[in-house]
N, C-alpha and C positions, 0 to 999 in steps of 0.2 A: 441383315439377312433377308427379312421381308422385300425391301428394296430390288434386291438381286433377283430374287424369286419373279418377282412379278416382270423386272427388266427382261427375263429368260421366255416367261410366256410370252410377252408382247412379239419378243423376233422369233418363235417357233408362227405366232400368229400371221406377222408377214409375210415370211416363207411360205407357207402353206396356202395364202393369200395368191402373191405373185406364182406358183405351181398352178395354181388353178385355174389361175387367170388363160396361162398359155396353153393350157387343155381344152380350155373350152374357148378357144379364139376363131376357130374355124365357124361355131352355131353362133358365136354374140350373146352368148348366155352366160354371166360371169359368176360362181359360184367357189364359196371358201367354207370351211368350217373352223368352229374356234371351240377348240380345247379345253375341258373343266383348269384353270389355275387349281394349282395345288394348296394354296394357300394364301386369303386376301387380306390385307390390312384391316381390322376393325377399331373404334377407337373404345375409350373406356366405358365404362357403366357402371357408374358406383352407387352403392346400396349402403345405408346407413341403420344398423339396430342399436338402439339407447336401453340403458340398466341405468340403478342406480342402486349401489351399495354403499346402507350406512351402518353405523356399530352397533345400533341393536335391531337393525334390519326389519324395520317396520315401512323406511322406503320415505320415511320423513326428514329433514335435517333439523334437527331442533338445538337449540342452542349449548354451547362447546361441544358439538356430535361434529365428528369429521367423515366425511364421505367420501366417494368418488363414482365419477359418471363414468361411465362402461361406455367408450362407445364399437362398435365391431364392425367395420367397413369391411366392404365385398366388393367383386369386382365381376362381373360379368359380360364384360366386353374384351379390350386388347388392353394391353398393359398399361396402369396408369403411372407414370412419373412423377414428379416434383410434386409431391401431393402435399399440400397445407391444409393444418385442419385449424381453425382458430377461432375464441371467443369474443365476439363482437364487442358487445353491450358492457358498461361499465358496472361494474359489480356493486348490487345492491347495499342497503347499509348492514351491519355485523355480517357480513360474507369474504370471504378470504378466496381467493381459486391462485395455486399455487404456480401455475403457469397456463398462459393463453395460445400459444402458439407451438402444433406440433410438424414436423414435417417427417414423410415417412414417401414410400411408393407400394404401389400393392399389384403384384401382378396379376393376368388373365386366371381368372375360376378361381383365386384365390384371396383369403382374406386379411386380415391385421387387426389387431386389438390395440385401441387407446385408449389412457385413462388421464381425465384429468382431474385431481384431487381437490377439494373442495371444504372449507370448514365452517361454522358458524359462532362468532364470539355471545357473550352475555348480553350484548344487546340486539339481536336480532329478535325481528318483530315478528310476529305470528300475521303471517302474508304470504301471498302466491307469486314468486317469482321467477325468471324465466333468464336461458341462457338463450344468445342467437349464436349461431351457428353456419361458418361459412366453411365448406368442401373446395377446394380449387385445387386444378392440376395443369399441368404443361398443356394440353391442346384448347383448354379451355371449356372443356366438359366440369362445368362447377354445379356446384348442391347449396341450395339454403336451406336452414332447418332453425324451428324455435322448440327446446323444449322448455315445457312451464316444470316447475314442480312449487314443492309446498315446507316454507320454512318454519318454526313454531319459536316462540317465547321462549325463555326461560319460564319456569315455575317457580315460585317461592315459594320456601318453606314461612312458617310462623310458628312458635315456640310459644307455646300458652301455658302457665300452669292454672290447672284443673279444683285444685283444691287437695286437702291432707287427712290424713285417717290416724288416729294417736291409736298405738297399743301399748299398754303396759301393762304386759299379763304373758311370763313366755322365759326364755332363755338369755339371760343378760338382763334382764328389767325388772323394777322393781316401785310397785304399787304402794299409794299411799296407804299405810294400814291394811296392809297384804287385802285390797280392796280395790279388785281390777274397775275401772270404767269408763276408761276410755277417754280419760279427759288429762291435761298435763297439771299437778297441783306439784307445788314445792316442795323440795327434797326428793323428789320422784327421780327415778331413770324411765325413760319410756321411749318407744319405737315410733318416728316421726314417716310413714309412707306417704311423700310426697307424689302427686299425679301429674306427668307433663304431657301435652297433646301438641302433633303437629295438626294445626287447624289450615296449613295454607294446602295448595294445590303440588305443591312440586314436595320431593326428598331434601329434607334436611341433612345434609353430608357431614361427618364427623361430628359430632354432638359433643359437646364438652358440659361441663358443667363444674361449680365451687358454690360450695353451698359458707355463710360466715355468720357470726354473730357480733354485734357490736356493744355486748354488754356482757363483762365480765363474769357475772354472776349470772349468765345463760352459759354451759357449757355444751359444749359438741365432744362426743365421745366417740376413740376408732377402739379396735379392736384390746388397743395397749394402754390406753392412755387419753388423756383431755387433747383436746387440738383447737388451735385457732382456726385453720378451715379443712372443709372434706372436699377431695375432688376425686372424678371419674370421669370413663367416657362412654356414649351410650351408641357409638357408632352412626350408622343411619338411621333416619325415623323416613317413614315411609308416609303420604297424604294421609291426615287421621289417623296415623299408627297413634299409641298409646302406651307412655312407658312410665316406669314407679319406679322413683330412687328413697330408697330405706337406709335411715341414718338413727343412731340416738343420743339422745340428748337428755339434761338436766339442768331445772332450774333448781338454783339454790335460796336457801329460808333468808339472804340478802337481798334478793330480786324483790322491788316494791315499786315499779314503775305501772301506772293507770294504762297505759297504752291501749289498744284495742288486741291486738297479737306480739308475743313475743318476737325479740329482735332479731331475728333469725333470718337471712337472706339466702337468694340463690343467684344465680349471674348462669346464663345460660347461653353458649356461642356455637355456630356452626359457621362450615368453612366458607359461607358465602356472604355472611352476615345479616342476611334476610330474617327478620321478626326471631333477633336473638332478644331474650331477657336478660335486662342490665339490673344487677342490685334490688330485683326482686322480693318483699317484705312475703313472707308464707304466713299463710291465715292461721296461725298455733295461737287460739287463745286460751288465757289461762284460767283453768276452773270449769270450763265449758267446752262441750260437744262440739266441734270443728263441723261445719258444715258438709253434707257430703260431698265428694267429689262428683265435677257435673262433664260427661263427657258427650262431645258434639257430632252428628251422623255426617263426616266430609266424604262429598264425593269427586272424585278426581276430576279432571278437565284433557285425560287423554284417549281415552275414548272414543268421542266426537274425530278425531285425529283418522282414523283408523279406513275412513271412507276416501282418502286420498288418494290421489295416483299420480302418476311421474306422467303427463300429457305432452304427446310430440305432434308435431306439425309443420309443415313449410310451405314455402312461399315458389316452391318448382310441383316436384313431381311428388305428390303425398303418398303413391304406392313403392316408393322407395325409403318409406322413413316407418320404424317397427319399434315399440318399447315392452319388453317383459314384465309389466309391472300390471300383475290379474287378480291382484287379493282381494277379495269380494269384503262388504263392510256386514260384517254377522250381529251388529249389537242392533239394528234394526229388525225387526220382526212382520213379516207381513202378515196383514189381517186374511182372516182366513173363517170360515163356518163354524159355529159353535155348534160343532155332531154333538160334542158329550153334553147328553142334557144332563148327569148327576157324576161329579164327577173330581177326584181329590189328586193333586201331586202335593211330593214332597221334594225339594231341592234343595241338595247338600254341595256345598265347595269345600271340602277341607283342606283348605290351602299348607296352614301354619299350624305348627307343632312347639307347644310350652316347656319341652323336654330336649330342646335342640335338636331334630330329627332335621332333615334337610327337606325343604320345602316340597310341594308339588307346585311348579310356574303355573300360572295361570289360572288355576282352582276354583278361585272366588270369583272371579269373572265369568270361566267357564259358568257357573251356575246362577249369576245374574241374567248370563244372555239367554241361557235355558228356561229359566223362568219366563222372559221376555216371549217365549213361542209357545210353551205353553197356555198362558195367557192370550195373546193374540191371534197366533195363528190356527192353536188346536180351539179355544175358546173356553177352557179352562178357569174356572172363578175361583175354586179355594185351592190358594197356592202357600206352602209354608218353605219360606226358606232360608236354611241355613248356614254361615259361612265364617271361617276364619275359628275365633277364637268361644264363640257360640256353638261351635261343632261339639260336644262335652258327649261324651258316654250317656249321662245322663240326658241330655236335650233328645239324642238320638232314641234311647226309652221314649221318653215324653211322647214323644210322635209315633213310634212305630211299635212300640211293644203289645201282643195281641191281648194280652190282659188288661192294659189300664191307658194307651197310647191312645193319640187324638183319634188317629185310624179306626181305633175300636171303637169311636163313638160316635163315628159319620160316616163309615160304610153299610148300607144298605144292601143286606145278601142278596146277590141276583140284580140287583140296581147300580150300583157305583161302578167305576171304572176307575182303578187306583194307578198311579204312575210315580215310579222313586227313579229320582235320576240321582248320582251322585259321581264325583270328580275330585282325584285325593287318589293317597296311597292305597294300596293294598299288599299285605302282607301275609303270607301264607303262613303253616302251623298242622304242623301233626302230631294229633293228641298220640296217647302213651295208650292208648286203647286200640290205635289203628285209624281212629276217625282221621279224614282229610276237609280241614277247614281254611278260609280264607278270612281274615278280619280287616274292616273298615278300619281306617285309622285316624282317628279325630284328635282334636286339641288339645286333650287331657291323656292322651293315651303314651304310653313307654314299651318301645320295644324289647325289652328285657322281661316284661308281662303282656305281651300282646294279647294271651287266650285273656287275662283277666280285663285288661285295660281297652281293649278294643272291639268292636263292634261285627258280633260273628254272623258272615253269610248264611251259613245253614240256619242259625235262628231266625236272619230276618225272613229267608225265602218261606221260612215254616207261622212264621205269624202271618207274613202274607198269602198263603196258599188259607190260612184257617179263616182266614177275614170273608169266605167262600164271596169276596164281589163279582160283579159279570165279569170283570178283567184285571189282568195286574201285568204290567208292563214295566221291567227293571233296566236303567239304563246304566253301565256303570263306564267311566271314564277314567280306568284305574288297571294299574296294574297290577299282576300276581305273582312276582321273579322277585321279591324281595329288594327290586331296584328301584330307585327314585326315579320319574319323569325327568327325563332329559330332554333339548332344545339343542339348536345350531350354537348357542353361546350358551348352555346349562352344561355342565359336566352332570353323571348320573354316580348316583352314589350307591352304597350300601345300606339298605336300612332295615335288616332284616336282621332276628337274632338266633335263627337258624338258617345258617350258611347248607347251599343246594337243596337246600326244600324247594321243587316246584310242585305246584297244583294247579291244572287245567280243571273249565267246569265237569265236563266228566267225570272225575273223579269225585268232587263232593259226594260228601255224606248224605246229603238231602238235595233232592233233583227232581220238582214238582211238574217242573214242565211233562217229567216223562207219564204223569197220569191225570194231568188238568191242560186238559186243548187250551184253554186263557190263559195260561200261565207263558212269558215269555220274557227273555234276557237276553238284552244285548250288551257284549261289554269290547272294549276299544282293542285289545289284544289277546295273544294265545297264553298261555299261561307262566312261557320260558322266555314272554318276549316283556320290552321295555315299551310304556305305551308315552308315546314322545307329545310334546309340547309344541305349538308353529308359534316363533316368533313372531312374523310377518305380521298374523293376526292378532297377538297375544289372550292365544287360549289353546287347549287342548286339539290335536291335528285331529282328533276321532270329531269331538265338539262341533269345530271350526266344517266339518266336512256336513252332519249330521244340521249342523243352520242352514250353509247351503242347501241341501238337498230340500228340506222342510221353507226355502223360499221359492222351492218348485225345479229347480234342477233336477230334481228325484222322479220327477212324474215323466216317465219313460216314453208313453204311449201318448203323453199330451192331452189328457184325458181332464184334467183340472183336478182330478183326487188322486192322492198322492197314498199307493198301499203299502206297509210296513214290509212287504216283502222287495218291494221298489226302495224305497228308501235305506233298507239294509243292504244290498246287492250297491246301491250307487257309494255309500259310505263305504263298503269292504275295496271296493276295486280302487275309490281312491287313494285311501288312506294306506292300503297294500303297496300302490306304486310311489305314492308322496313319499313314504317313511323308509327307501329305498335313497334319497335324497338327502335325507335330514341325517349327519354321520354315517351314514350309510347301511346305517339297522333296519330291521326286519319290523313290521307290524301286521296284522293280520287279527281284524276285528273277527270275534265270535258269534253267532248267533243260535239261541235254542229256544225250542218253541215253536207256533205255527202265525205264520206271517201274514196270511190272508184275510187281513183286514184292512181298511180305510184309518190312518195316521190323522189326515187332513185333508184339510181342500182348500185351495188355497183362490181369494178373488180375485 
């Protein structure tokens, strides 16, 4: 068609040519005009944007993760034909790519999606590897392109046991000479709480375990009856999770073997085989106090992970090659001016719940990397922080209660500058009085007793409003819908044991800000909303926004100090359009209080 078209001008052009010619044959002045063509041949123009999604969409491929590379050719020239898109380079070691070679056409102004899937077996290295990438089409308008990205190890688990706690004092046991102490003596029934620690870096996957004895006169006792071995399974243990298997047992007044500990084993196996316990002897010695169980501070190795990105590049035209991969790395903290000369935070993650409540993702990291800004950035020196299974009703007293908490005995009225972050559920609750309360929800807490078991907003805002310091800044990373933190792979659950209780801060009972200018709260959603989790980063999307901004994205005006009212305005507008993205829910951080003051500064 093109062809024809332009065949058509060329003989209107002649024509018009040879008229003109013999018009103006008489002066010797030869003069033609030529015609806009309606339409000219252009050739292609291809334009390449690279993704990369993997399954828990951190943008890493780490080993058995399967992914695939997005890639989105455009076209902005004339139509491209016989288009090949193919991977060059031979595939690193543990890497799989499922097919190399794709062919497709893409016409004028418009685009194409390819994907070529990608996986990673158990032995792929923690290394930067890189696909090459060749574009070819029929006129020979071709594209080279390298993208690098970032492969990671396998993690091992390691299965350690910890040490054993005897009880024999309770339901089912029975003490020597109805004389509890803790110690296993003959004839005794007593309760054996064995401690196993994952000490490696990686999840331990299906956890099995067979605890045996190989001495007749050591008995193992289930529910019914004597047994030659007990087994369970403990699921997954998570890097430094920490888990108790409670069995009991009886030695009988036959057992007269010197040994150092009774012959009681355990055999401990997960699905990968990494640092399983084979035939394991448990420290139960006889007559004496078992040593305590000794449990080890692991900290993960995925982390570091996090500052990665999916990097493209080529070897033509580099304004033609584009990767979506923008997740900023939050567990770094930049240094920043110590303003607060006298000055206390407290940081809570309350991730996990002892009562089977479903998690909050990210919790405990949220408030490691919050810790990490406090400290650095704000310049913050007494920092207490709490996380996981330390989160107790009580710990949460310890610290904050205006009567006897640390707070009361290092805030200097008119001096201190207090700062409570906290990241974790939240649970609403309307008393029978009419009062509207929201409660913290910590490790020890059940939501069948939230008022009693959990940790109440209007109390903390009123012990902190009485601590009268120059300032109290509450940060809360939690929601108030009776819903769990949900994620792009989190489902959100129900954790609330009053169904359509909402409470926004408004309505509390106790609301200091409205008559202390220093008093001020910011928390990550509205009351009826769900306040989401970003995978990408693994931590809280309020959090995750709230680092950025405090690494200076928040300093609007470019001014080097970064004001609480700048930094809440840049967290609301983000977190409002990201959470629009993530299932497609609504979030919409709060803030009350007055915001004009200096957060930071950042060098």
């Amino acid at each position: 068609m093109r062809k024809a078209f332009l065949l058509l001008g060329l003989t209107l052009m002649a024509t018009r040519f040879v008229m003109a010619s013999a018009q103006s044959a008489n002066s010797g002045i030869i003069t033609f005009s030529l015609d806009q063509v309606s339409e000219l041949f252009m050739p292609p123009e291809l334009y390449i944007d690279v993704d990369f999604i993997d399954e828990n969409s951190n943008r890493i491929l780490e080993a058995l993760e399967s992914g695939v590379f997005r890639l989105t050719l455009s076209n902005r020239g004339g139509n491209a034909d016989n288009v090949s898109v193919a991977i060059l380079n031979p595939m690193s070691k543990g890497l799989m790519l499922e097919k190399r070679i794709i062919n497709t056409s893409v016409k004028s102004n418009e685009e194409t999606v390819i994907d070529f899937p990608i996986s990673a077996t158990i032995d792929v290295p923690t290394d930067s590897a890189k696909l090459d990438i060749k574009v070819s089409e029929a006129l020979g308008y071709d594209l080279n392109a390298t993208v690098g990205f970032t492969t990671y190890e396998f993690l091992k688990s390691k299965i350690e046991l910890q040490g054993v706690t005897i009880i024999d004092a309770g339901v089912g046991l029975r003490p020597l000479n109805n004389n509890p102490d803790g110690k296993v003596q003959k004839s005794e029934v007593v309760r054996a709480n064995v401690t196993l620690q994952n000490t490696g870096v990686g999840v331990a996957s299906n956890v099995k375990y067979t605890i045996t004895s190989s001495d007749p006169n050591v008995r193992l006792l289930s529910e019914t009856g004597m047994e030659e071995r007990l087994e369970g399974n403990l699921n997954d243990m998570l890097s430094g999770e920490v888990r108790e298997i409670s069995f009991r047992l009886s030695a009988n007044n036959n057992y007269n073997s010197t040994a150092a500990y009774l012959p009681v084993y355990i055999t401990v196996k997960e699905e990968h085989s990494f640092g399983d316990l084979a035939s394991t002897n448990i420290p139960i010695p006889l007559g004496k106090t078992p040593d305590k169980p000794r449990i080890l501070d692991i900290k993960g190795e995925t982390d570091k992970l996090l500052a990665q990105q999916i990097k493209v590049s080529s070897s033509s035209d580099p304004g033609r090659f584009t990767s979506n991969q923008k997740i900023r790395d939050i567990s770094i903290a930049p240094a920043g001016e110590p303003i607060y000369k006298d000055a206390v935070a407290i940081v809570i993650g309350a991730e996990k719940n002892s009562y089977g409540v479903a998690p909050a993702p990210y919790a405990a990291r949220d408030a490691e990397v919050m810790a990490g800004y406090f400290r650095n950035s704000l310049g913050i020196e007494d920092i207490k922080v709490l996380t996981n299974n330390d989160v107790t009703k009580n710990s949460l007293s310890d610290l904050l209660d205006s009567r006897y908490g640390y707070l009361s005995r290092v805030v200097k009225p008119g001096e201190t500058d207090v700062f409570v972050y906290y990241s974790g559920h939240g649970i609403p609750d309307a008393g029978t009085d009419g009062s509207q309360d929201i409660f913290l929800f910590p490790y020890d807490a059940m939501k069948e007793l939230v008022a009693e078991r959990g940790y109440s907003l209007n109390k903390l805002y009123a012990d902190l409003n009485s601590l009268n310091a120059r300032s109290v800044t509450v940060i809360l990373d939690a929601c108030f819908s009776g819903s769990s933190r949900q994620t792009v792979t989190i489902e959100s659950e129900n954790i609330s044991n009053e169904k359509g209780v909402r409470i926004s801060m408004p309505q509390m009972t106790n609301r200091p800000w409205d008559s202390n200018p220093n008093f001020r709260v910011f928390t990550s959603s509205a009351g009826d909303q769900t306040s989401l989790g970003y995978d990408q980063s693994q931590s809280g999307l309020f959090t995750y926004y709230l680092a950025t901004g405090l690494q200076g994205d928040a300093d609007s005006n470019k001014d080097g100090s970064i004001q609480f009212s700048e930094l809440v305005d840049f967290v609301t507008n983000n977190v409002s359009n990201e959470s629009r993205k993530i299932r497609g829910g609504a979030q919409n951080p709060q803030f009350f209080g007055n915001g004009n003051f200096t957060i930071a500064r950042i060098k």
